[in-house]
N, C-alpha and C positions, 0 to 999 in steps of 0.2 A: 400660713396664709396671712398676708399683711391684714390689720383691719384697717376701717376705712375712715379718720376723725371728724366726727361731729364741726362745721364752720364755726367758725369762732362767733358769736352772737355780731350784729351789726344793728345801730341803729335803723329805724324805719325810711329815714331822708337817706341816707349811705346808700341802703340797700336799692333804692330807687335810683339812683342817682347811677350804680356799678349795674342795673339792671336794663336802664334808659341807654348808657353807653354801648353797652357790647348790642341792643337792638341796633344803634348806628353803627356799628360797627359792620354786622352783619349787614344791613342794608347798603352798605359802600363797599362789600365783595361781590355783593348781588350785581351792583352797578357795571363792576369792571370784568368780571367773569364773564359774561356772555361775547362782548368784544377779544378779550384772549383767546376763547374756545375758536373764533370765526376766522382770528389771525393765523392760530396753530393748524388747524384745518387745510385754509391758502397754503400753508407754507410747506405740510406735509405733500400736498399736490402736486409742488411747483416742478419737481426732479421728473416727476412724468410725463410733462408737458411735451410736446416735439418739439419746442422751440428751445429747451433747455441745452438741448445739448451743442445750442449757436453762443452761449454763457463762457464768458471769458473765465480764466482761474482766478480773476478777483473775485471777480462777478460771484462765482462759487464759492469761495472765502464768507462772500458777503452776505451770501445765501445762509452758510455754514451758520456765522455769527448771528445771523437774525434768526433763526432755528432754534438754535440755543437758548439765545434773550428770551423768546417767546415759550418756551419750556421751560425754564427758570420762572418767567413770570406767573405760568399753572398751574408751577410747586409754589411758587410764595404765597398765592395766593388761595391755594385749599389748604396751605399748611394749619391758618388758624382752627380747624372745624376737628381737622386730628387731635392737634392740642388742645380744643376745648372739650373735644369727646372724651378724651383719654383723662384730662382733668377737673371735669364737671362733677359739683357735689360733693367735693371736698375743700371748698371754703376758700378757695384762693383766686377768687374773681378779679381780682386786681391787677392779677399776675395775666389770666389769660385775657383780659381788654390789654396790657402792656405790648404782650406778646404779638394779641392780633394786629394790634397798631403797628408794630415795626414788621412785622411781615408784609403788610398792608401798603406802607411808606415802599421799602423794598422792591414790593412788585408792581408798582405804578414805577420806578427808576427802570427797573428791567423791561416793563409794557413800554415806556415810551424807549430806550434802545430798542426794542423788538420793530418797533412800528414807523421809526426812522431810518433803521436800516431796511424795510419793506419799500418805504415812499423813494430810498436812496437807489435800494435796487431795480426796480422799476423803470424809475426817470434814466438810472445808468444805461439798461438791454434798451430802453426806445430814444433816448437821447442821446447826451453826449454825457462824460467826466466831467464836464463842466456845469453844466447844466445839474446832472445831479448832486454834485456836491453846495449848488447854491440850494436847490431845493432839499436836500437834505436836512443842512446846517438851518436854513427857514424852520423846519418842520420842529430841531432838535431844540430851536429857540421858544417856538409856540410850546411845546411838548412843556417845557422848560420852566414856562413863564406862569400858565394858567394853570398845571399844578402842582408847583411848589413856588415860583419866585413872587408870586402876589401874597400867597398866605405869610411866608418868611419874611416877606419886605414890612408886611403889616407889624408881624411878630416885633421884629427889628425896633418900627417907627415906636409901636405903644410900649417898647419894652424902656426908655430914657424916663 
């Protein structure tokens, strides 16, 4: 049986510092959890519906692919809580705020596909192809913009 090593000592500001993050951390899966649980839900639904089966075979594709996205997006984003469970109290706090981080980035990529292809498929069954692919591409723009191309732009600007 492996033993389990003592953390390596960390100063008092460190410890707060790796203790303050991962609270953020976890406080910004809390955020986007409850909206992926209510999108995967819709979308488990939607094949049941009577009107599905009026669903062209893109239209199904598109369903397919936003299904996915959104179940991609449920594992990225409970994966942090496995890895911190599996790795807590063995001193490598650094590694799982890392880790949560990029899973975290990940499934905000994958929630906004998931929720572009929803807003896409929607507007496709009651509109037209035309129509939803402006509202789509709209939607893939905003999704785009407010969470990631303002923080990146900023990153960008202060980074010269």
């Amino acid at each position: 049986m492996a033993t389990v090593q003592a953390p390596p000592e960390r100063d008092q500001a460190e410890q707060e510092r790796l203790n303050r993050q991962l609270l953020e951390l976890l406080n910004e899966l809390r955020v986007a959890l409850p909206g992926v649980q209510v999108l995967f839900a819709f979308l488990l639904a939607v094949p049941f519906q009577q009107r599905f089966r009026e669903a062209t075979d893109f239209q199904k594709y598109v369903y397919l692919f936003t299904l996915l996205a959104s179940a991609t997006t449920t594992a990225l984003l409970i994966a942090p809580t496995g890895y911190h469970r599996l790795l807590f109290q063995r001193g490598d706090r650094p590694r799982i705020i890392e880790h949560g981080t990029r899973m975290l980035i990940l499934g905000l990529v994958s929630l906004a596909l998931a929720m572009t292809g929803a807003v896409f498929l929607v507007t496709d069954f009651l509109f037209s192809a035309g129509t939803a692919v402006a509202i789509g591409a709209g939607g893939a723009v905003v999704f785009g913009w407010l969470w990631f191309g303002q923080a990146l732009w900023r990153r960008w600007r202060n980074g010269r």
